[in-house]
N, C-alpha and C positions, 0 to 999 in steps of 0.2 A: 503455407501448409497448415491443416487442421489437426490442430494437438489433441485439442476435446471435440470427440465426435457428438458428445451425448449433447453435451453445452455448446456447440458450433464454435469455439476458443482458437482461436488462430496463434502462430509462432509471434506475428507482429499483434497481436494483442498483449502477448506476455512480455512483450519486449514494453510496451510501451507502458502495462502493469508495471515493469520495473523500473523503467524511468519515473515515475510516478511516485517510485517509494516502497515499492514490496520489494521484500527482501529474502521472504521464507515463502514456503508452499502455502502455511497457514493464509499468508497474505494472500497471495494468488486463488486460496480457494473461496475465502472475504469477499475480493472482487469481482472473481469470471466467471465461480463457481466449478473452477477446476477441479476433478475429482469426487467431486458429489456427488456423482451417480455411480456409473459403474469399477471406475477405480484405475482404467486402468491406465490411462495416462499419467499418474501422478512422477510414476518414472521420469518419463521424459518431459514430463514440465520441469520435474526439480532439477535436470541435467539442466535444458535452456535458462534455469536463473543462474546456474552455478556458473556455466557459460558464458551470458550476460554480464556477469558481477567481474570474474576474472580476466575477462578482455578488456574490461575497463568502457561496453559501450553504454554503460548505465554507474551514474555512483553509489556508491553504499550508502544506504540512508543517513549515517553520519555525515556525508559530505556533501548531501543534496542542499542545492539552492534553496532558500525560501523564496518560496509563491508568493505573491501579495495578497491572494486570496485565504493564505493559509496564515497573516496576520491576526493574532488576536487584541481587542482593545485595550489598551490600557486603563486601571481605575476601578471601582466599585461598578458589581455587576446592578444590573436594574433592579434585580430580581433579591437582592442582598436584601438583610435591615436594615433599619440605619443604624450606625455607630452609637455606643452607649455611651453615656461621658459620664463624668465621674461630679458628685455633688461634693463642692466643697465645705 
C-alpha cells in the first residue's frame, strides 16, 4: 500500500526503513523523503513506525544488530597528523 503518494513510499519501504534503523519520522523523512511534500502522510507513516516498533517486527535501534558494513576501522584515521612526541 502507498503511504507517500507524492514520494511513491510504500508500507514495505517504511517497514524495511525500520529495520534498517529509523526510529523517528525525522529518520523516515532522511531516507524516503516521507513528508516533504505535501504533508500529509506524516500521520500515517509515524502510526506504521510506532506499529512496527511495538509489535516487535523491527528492533529499536538500541538493539539492532551490527552490519558488517556498518564497522568502523580501528586506529589513526589516514587523514589525521601525525602524533607529536615530546622532546626530551
Amino acid at each position: 500500500m502507498y503511504v507517500c503518494l507524492c514520494r511513491g513510499v510504500t508500507e514495505r519501504e517504511i517497514k524495511q526503513a525500520c529495520e534498517d534503523g529509523a526510529s523517528s519520522l525525522g529518520d523516515l523523512h532522511r531516507e524516503l523523503g516521507v513528508g516533504s511534500d505535501c504533508g500529509r502522510c506524516r500521520c500515517k507513516a509515524r502510526e506504521m513506525l510506532h506499529q512496527f516498533l511495538a509489535r516487535g517486527e523491527v528492533l529499536p535501534p538500541a538493539r539492532q544488530p551490527l552490519r558488517i558494513h556498518q564497522l568502523q576501522p580501528v586506529g589513526r584515521r589516514r587523514d589525521a597528523p601525525p602524533p607529536v612526541r615530546a622532546v626530551a
